[in-house]
LUMTORMI-874697 format. One record per residue (C-alpha): z, x, y. Coordinates in nm, 3 decimals. Layout:
N
[[Z; X; Y]]
...
***
This chain:
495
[[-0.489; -0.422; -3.145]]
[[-0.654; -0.633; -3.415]]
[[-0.638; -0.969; -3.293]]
[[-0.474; -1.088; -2.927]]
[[-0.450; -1.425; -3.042]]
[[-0.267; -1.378; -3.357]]
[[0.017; -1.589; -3.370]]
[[0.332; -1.296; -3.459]]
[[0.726; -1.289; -3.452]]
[[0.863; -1.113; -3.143]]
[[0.964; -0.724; -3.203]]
[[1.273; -0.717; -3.028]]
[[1.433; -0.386; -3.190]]
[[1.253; -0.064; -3.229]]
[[1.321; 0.223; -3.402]]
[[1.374; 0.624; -3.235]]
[[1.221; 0.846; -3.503]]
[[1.372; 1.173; -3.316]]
[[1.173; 1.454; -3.502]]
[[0.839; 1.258; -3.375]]
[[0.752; 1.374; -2.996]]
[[0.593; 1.002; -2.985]]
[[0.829; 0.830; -3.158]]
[[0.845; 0.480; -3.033]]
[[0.499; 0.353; -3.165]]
[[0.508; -0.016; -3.185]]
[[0.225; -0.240; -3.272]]
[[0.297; -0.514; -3.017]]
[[0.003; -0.703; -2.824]]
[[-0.067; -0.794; -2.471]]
[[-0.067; -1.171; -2.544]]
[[-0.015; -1.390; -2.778]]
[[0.121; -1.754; -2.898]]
[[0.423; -1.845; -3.017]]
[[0.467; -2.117; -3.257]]
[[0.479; -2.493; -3.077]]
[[0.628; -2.811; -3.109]]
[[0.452; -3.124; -3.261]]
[[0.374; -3.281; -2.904]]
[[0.216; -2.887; -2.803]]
[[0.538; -2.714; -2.633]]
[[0.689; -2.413; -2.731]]
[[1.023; -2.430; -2.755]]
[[1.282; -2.156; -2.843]]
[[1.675; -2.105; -2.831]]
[[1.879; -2.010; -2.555]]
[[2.014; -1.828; -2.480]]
[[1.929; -1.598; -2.764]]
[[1.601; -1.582; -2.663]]
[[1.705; -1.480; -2.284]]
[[1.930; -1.197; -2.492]]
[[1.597; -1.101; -2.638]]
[[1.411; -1.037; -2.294]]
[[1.729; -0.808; -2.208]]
[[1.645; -0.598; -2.559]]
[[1.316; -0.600; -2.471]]
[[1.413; -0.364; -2.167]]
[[1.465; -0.115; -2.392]]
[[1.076; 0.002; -2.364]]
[[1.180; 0.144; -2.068]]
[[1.431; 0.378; -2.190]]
[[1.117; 0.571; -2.424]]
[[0.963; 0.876; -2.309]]
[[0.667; 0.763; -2.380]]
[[0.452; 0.457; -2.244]]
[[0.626; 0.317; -1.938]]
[[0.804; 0.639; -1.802]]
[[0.482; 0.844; -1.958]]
[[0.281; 0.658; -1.738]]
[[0.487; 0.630; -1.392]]
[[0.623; 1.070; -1.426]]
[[0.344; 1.272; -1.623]]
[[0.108; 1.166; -1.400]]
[[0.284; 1.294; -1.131]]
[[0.369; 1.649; -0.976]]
[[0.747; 1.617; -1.096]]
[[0.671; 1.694; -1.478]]
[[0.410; 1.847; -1.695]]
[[0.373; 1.813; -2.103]]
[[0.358; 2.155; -2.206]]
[[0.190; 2.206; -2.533]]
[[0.378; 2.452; -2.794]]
[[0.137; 2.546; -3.037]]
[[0.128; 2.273; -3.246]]
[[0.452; 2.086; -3.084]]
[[0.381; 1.817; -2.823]]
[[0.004; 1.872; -2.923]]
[[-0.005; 1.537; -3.030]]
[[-0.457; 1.506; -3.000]]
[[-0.418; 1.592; -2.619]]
[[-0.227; 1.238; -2.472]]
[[-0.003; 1.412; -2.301]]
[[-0.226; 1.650; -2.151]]
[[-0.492; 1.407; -2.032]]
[[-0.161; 1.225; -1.825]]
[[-0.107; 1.565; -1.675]]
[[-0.471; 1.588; -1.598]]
[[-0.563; 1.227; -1.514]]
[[-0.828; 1.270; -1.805]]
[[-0.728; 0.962; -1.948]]
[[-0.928; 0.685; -2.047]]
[[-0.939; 0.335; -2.191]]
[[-0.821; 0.430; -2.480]]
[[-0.517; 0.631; -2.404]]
[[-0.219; 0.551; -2.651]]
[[0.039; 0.511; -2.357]]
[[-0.200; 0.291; -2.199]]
[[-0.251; 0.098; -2.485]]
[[0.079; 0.067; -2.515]]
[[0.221; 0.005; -2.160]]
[[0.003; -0.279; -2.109]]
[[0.119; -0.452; -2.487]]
[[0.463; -0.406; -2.375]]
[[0.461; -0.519; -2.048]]
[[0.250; -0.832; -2.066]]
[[0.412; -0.964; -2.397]]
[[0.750; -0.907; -2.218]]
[[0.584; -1.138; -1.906]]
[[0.479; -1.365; -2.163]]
[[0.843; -1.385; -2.335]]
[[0.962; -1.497; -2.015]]
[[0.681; -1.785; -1.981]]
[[0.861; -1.918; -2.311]]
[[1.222; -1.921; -2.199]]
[[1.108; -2.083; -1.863]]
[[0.900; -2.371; -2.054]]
[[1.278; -2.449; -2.236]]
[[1.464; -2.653; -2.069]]
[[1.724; -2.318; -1.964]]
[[2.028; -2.397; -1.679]]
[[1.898; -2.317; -1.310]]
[[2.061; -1.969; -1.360]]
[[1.882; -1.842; -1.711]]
[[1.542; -1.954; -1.541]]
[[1.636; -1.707; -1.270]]
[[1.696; -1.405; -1.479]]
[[1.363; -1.519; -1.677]]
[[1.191; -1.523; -1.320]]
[[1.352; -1.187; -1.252]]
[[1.256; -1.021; -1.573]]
[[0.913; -1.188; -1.581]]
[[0.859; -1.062; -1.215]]
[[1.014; -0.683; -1.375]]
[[0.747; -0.665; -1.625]]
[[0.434; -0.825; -1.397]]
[[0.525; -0.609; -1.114]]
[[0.462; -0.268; -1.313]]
[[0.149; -0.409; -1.435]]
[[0.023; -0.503; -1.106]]
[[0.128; -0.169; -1.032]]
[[-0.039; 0.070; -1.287]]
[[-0.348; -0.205; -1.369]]
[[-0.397; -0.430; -1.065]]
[[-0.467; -0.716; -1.235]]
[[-0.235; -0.927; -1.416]]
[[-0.305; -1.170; -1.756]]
[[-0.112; -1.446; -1.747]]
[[-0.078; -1.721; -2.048]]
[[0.076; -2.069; -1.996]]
[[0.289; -2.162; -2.335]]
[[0.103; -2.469; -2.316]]
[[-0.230; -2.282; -2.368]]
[[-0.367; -2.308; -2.725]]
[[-0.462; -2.031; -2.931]]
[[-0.833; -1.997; -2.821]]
[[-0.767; -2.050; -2.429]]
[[-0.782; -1.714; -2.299]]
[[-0.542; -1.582; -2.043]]
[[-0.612; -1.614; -1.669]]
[[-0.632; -1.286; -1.441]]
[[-0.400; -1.269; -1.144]]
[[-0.583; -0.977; -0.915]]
[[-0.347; -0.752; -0.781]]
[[-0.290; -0.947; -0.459]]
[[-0.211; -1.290; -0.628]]
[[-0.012; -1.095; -0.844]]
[[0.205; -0.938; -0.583]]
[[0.276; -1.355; -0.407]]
[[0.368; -1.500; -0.774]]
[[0.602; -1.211; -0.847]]
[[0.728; -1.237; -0.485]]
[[0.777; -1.622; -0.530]]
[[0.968; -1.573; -0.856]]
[[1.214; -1.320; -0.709]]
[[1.284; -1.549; -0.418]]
[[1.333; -1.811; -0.616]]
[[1.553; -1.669; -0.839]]
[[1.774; -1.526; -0.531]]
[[1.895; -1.893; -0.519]]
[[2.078; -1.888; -0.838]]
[[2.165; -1.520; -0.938]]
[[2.517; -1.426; -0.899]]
[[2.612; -1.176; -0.647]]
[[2.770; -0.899; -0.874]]
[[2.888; -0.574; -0.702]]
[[2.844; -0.213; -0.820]]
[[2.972; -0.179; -1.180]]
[[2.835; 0.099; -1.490]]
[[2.796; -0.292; -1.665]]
[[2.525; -0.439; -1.436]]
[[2.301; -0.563; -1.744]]
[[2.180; -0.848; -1.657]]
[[1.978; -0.981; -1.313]]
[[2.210; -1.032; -1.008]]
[[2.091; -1.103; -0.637]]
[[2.139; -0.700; -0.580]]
[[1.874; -0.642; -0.868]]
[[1.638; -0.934; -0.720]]
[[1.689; -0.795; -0.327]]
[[1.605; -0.419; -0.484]]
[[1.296; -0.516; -0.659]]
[[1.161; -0.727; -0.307]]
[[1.233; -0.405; -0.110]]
[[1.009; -0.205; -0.343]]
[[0.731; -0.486; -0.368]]
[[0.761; -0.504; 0.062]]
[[0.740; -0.133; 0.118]]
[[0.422; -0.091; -0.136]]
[[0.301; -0.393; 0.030]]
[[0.013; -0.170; 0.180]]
[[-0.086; -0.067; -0.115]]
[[-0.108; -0.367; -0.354]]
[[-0.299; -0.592; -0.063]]
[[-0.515; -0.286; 0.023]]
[[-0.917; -0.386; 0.003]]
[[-0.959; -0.042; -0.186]]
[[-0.652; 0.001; -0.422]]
[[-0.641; 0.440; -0.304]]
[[-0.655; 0.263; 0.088]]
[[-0.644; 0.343; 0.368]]
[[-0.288; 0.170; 0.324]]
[[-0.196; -0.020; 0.649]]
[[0.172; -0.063; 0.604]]
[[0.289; -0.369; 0.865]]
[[0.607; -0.363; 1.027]]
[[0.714; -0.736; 0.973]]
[[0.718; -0.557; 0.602]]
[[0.928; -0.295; 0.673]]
[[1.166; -0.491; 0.862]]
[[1.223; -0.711; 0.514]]
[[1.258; -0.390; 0.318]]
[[1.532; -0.302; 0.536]]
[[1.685; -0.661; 0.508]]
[[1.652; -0.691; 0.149]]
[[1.888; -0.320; 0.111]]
[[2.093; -0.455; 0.405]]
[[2.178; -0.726; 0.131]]
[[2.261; -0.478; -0.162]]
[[2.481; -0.310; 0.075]]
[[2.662; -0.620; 0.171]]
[[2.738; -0.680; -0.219]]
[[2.924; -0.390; -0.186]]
[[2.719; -0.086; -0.315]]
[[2.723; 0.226; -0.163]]
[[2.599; 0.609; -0.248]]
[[2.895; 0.767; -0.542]]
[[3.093; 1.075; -0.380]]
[[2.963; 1.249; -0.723]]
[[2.599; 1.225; -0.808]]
[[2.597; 1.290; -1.182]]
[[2.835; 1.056; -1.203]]
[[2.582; 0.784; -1.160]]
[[2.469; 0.858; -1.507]]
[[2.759; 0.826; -1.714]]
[[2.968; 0.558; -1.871]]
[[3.210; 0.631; -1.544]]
[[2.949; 0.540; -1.275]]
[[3.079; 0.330; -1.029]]
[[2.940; 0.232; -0.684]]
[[2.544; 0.277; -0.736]]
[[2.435; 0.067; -1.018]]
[[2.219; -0.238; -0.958]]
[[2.066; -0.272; -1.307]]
[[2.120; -0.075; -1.634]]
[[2.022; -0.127; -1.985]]
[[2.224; -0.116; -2.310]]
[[1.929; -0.124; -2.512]]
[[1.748; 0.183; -2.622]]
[[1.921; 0.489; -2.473]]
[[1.906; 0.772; -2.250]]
[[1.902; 0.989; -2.545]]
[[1.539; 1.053; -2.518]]
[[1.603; 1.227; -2.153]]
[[1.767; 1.508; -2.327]]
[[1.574; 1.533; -2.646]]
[[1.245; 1.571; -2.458]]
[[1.327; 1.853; -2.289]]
[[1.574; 2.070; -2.476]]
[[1.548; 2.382; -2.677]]
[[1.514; 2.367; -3.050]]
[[1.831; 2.596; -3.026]]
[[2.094; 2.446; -2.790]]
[[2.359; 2.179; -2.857]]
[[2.176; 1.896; -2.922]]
[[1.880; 2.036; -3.069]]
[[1.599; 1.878; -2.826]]
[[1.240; 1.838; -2.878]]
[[1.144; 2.122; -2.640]]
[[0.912; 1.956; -2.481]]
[[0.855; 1.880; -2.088]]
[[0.968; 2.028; -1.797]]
[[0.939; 2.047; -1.402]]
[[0.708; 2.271; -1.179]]
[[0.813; 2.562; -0.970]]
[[0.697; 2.436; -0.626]]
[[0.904; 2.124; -0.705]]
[[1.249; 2.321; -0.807]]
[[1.173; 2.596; -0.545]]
[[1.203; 2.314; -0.284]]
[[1.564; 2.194; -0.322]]
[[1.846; 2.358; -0.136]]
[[2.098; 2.542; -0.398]]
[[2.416; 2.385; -0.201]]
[[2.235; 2.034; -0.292]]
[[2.474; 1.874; -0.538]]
[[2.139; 1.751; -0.718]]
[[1.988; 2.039; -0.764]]
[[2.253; 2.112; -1.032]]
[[2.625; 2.141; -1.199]]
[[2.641; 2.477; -1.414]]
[[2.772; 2.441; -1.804]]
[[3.097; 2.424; -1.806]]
[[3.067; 2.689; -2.189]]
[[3.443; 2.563; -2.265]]
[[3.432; 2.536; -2.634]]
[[3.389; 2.145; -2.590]]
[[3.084; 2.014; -2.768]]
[[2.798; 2.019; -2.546]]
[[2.907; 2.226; -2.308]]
[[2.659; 2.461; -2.263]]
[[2.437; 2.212; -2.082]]
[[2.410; 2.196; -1.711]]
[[2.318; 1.913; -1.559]]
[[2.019; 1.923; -1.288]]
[[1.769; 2.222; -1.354]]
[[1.835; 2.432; -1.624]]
[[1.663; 2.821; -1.512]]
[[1.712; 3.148; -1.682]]
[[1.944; 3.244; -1.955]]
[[2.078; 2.912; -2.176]]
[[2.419; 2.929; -2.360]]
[[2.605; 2.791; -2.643]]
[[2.903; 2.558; -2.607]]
[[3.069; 2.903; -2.633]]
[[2.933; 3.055; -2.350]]
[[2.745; 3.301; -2.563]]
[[2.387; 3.374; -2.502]]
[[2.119; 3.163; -2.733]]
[[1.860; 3.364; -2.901]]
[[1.523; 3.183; -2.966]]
[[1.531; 3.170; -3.350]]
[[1.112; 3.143; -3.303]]
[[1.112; 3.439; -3.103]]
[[1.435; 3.610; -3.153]]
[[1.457; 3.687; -2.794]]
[[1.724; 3.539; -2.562]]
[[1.635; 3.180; -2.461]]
[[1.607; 3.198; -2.057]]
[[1.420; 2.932; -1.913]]
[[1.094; 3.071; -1.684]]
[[0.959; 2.919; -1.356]]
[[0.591; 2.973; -1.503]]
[[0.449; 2.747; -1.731]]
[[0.140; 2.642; -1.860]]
[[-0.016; 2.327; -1.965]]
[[-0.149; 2.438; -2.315]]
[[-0.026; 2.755; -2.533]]
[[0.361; 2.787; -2.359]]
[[0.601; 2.999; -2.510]]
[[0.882; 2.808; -2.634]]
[[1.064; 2.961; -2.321]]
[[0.811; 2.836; -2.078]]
[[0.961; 2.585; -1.795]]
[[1.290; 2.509; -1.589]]
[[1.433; 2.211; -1.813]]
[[1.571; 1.896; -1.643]]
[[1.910; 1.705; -1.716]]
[[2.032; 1.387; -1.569]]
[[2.176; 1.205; -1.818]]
[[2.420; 1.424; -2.027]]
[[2.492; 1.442; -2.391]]
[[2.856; 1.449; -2.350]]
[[2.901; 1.164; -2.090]]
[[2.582; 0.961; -2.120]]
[[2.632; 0.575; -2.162]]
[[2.374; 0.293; -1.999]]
[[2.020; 0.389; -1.895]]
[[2.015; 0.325; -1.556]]
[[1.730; 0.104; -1.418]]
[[1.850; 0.022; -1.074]]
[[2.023; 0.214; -0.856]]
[[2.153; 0.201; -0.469]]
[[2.054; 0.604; -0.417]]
[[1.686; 0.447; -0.466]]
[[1.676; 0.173; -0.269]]
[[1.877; 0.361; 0.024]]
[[1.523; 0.555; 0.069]]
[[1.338; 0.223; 0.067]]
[[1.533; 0.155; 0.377]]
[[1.489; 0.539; 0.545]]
[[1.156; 0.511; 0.473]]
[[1.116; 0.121; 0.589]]
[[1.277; 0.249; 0.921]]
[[1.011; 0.562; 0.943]]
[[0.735; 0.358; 0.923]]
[[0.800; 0.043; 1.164]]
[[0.909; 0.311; 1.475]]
[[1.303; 0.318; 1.391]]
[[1.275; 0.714; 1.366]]
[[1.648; 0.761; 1.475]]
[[1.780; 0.519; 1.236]]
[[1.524; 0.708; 0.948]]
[[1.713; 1.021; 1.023]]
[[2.077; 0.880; 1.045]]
[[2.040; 0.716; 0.685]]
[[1.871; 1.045; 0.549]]
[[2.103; 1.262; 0.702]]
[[2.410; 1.002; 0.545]]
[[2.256; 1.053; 0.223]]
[[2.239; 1.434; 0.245]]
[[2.577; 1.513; 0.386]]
[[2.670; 1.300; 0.065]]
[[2.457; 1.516; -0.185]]
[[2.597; 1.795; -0.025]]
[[2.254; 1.906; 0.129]]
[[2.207; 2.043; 0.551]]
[[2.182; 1.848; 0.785]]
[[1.819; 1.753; 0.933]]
[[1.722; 1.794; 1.277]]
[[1.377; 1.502; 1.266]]
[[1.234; 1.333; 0.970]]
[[0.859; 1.262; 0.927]]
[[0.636; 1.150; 0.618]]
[[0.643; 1.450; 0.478]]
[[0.989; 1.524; 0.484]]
[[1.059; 1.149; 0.396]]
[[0.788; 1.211; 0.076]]
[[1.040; 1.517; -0.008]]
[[1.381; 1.334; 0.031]]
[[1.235; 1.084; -0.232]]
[[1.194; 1.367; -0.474]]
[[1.521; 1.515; -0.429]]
[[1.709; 1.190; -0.502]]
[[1.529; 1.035; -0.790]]
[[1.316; 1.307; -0.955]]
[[1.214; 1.213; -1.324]]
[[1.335; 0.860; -1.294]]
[[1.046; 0.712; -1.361]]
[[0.871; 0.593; -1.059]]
[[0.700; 0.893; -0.858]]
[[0.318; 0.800; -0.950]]
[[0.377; 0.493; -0.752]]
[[0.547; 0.716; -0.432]]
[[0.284; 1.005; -0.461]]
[[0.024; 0.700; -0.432]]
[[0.183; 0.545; -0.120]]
[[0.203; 0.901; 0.054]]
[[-0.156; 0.963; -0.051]]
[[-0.080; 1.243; -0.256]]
[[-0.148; 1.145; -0.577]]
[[-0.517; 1.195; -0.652]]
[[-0.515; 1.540; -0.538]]
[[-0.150; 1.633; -0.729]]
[[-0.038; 1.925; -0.876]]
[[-0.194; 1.916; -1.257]]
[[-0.457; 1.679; -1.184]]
[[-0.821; 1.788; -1.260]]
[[-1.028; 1.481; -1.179]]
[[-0.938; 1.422; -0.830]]
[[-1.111; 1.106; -0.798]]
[[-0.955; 0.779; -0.610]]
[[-1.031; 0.552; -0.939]]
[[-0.714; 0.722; -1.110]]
[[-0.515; 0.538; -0.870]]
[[-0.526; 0.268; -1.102]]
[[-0.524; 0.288; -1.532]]
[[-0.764; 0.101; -1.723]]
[[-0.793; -0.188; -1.882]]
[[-0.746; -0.122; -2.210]]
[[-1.106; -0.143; -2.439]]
[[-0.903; -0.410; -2.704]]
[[-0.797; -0.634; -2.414]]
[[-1.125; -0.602; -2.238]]
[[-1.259; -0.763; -2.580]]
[[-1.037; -0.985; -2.623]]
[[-1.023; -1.158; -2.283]]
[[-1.340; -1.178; -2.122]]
[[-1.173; -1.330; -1.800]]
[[-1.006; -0.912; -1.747]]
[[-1.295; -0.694; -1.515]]
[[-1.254; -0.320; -1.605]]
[[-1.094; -0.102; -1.321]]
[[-1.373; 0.074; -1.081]]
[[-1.479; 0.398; -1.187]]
[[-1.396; 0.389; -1.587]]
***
């Protein structure tokens, strides 16, 4: 970052270079000022500029950065390194590791993105918008603070009436947490309630009530006096967790008979929040084979302890290739293990290798064969459509959970055991943390979000990869540029 206080356009499109393993690279900062008015105000057009903050969600859609961030770091998903492939001077590795430091590209990156996306919203509020744009720009301003109260703790924040040498103020992670909470209430007031539909794009009460239920159960966490805890989670909390899902329930939403389906174009009854910008695309390409149809990136994959744990009659745990001729269909859905296939249904040899391509359980962090690793598919080439931000399955679990932790243990069980007679999954007899922490896992593994769950369980700085196990990777660093160019930002304990 050369200068935070550059005045710059807005990047709203970016561009997927698919034979680069980090291929959305964008120079964007963490702040910045937009071009004002004579009498000081920054104005800008709506609701163009509200359609901008929409595109702008399409940094979550990369591999990199945002999702790099919230899954590498976790015990769902390691970075293999392939000789030279996904090498890339070690930043994936370090994730894996929690090696990183303040000057990590993804971190770098996540905090640009986030905080100019915050700041985006800023504008569109100071411009005169109808009581119902100023509640999506509340709801995507409190999107974009609330994951960098999450992975930072503290939170820049620029009024549009600040000049171009006022630095930003610093929201610490508990002021943080009340502003976003303010802006999502307020916004309930004007957001339309909009059931379950594949074309949820834009904020709705649903999307507003599912983001409060995730703020309410990490509660513990974000008000904590040491962000690793001890976490004191309050039941007055997890009462409102359950209220706020209680509410996307009323709106109609409910678990899909068909689990894939929720990540297609025919996805029906889950979907809070999806995306049109960007694409799921990168879901596949980062973890196919060279050799099968579409040619991936062969890069990450999940761990054996974390595929040896599902039940095979668990509709999640997989859908085998249909090998019909049809393009695409010799790829599963769910975990892809042992021998792969062409659309055909004849075997694929490893043109690297020239050995059969089956997919191993072992697999290393640096030097893996090309076969090394049980491959993961959600989103599928042949029926992929939106990229799915929001969805019910998720925010069931806030409730199960919610219910756990304030006493409700029966009630934690019956909405578990609801969800897994729907996934096709046995029946449990009692539910407790750990099996809670599990459930979790099974339902929305490499969706983005299990740093912040492994954290909450207190499992995190001890996970599987990790090899500083110290309670300061809890949180990321501030990035070195931004500590430069804001005095007012405090670097994170321990870097």
């Amino acid at each position: 970052m050369k200068n935070i206080k550059r005045i710059f356009s807005i990047s709203i499109f970016a561009s997927i270079i698919l034979s680069s393993c980090t291929d959305l690279v964008n120079e964007e900062r963490d702040s910045f000022v937009l071009p004002r008015t004579n009498d000081g105000f920054v104005k800008v057009t709506l609701p163009g500029f509200l359609e901008s903050a929409y595109k702008d969600l399409s940094a979550y859609t990369d591999q990199n950065n945002i999702y790099a961030l919230g899954e590498h770091t976790s015990a769902e998903m390691i970075p293999p390194t392939r000789g030279v492939d996904w090498g890339d001077n070690g930043v994936w590795r370090t994730l894996d590791a929690h090696t990183w430091d303040a000057t990590h590209s993804a971190v770098l990156g996540t905090w640009n993105q986030l905080n100019q996306r915050a700041y985006n919203c800023n504008a569109i509020l100071a411009s005169d918008p109808t009581p119902v744009q100023a509640a999506e720009a509340k709801f995507l301003r409190a999107l974009n603070m609330y994951h960098v109260m999450d992975y930072f703790g503290q939170v820049p924040f620029r009024e549009v009436t600040q000049g171009v040498d006022d630095l930003p103020s610093v929201k610490s992670r508990s002021e943080a947490f009340d502003f976003i909470v303010k802006d999502l209430t307020e916004a309930l007031q004007q957001l339309p309630s909009t059931g379950p539909s594949a074309n949820n794009v834009t904020a709705t009460k649903a999307a507003a009530n599912f983001l409060l239920a995730k703020l309410h159960l990490n509660k513990a966490v974000y008000k904590a006096d040491s962000p690793a805890g001890p976490y004191s989670f309050d039941n007055g909390d997890m009462d409102k967790v359950i209220g706020y899902v209680n509410a996307i329930e009323a709106d109609g939403y409910k678990l899909d008979d068909n689990y894939f389906n929720n990540f297609t174009a025919n996805a029906n009854s889950e979907i809070i929040l999806a995306t049109v910008e960007g694409s799921p695309q990168n879901r596949w390409f980062m973890t196919l084979h060279y050799n099968q149809n579409p040619s991936g990136w062969n890069g990450f994959t999940t761990l054996a302890d974390f595929y040896d744990s599902f039940e095979t009659t668990d509709s999640r745990f997989g859908v085998p290739a249909k090998k019909d001729g049809s393009t695409y269909s010799g790829i599963g859905q769910g975990f892809l293990f042992g021998q792969q296939f062409d659309d055909s249904g004849k075997q694929i040899i490893d043109t690297r290798t020239q050995k059969p391509l089956s997919f191993t359980k072992d697999v290393p962090l640096a030097g893996a064969a090309t076969d090394k690793g049980i491959r993961v598919i959600k989103y599928h080439p042949a029926t992929a459509n939106k990229y799915i931000l929001m969805r019910f399955g998720e925010a069931l679990l806030y409730k199960a959970e919610a219910q756990l932790r304030s006493g409700k243990t029966a009630d934690a069980l019956a909405t578990v055991n609801g969800l897994r007679a729907k996934r096709g999954a046995s029946q449990k007899g009692s539910i407790d943390l750990e099996g809670m922490f599990n459930e979790i896992g099974y339902e929305t593994y490499w969706e983005g979000g299990k740093r912040t769950v492994e954290i909450r369980y207190g499992k995190f700085v001890n996970g599987t990869g990790s090899t500083v196990s110290s309670d300061h990777t809890v949180l990321f660093p501030i990035p070195s540029t931004a500590l430069v160019s804001n005095p007012n930002l405090q670097q994170n304990a321990g870097y």
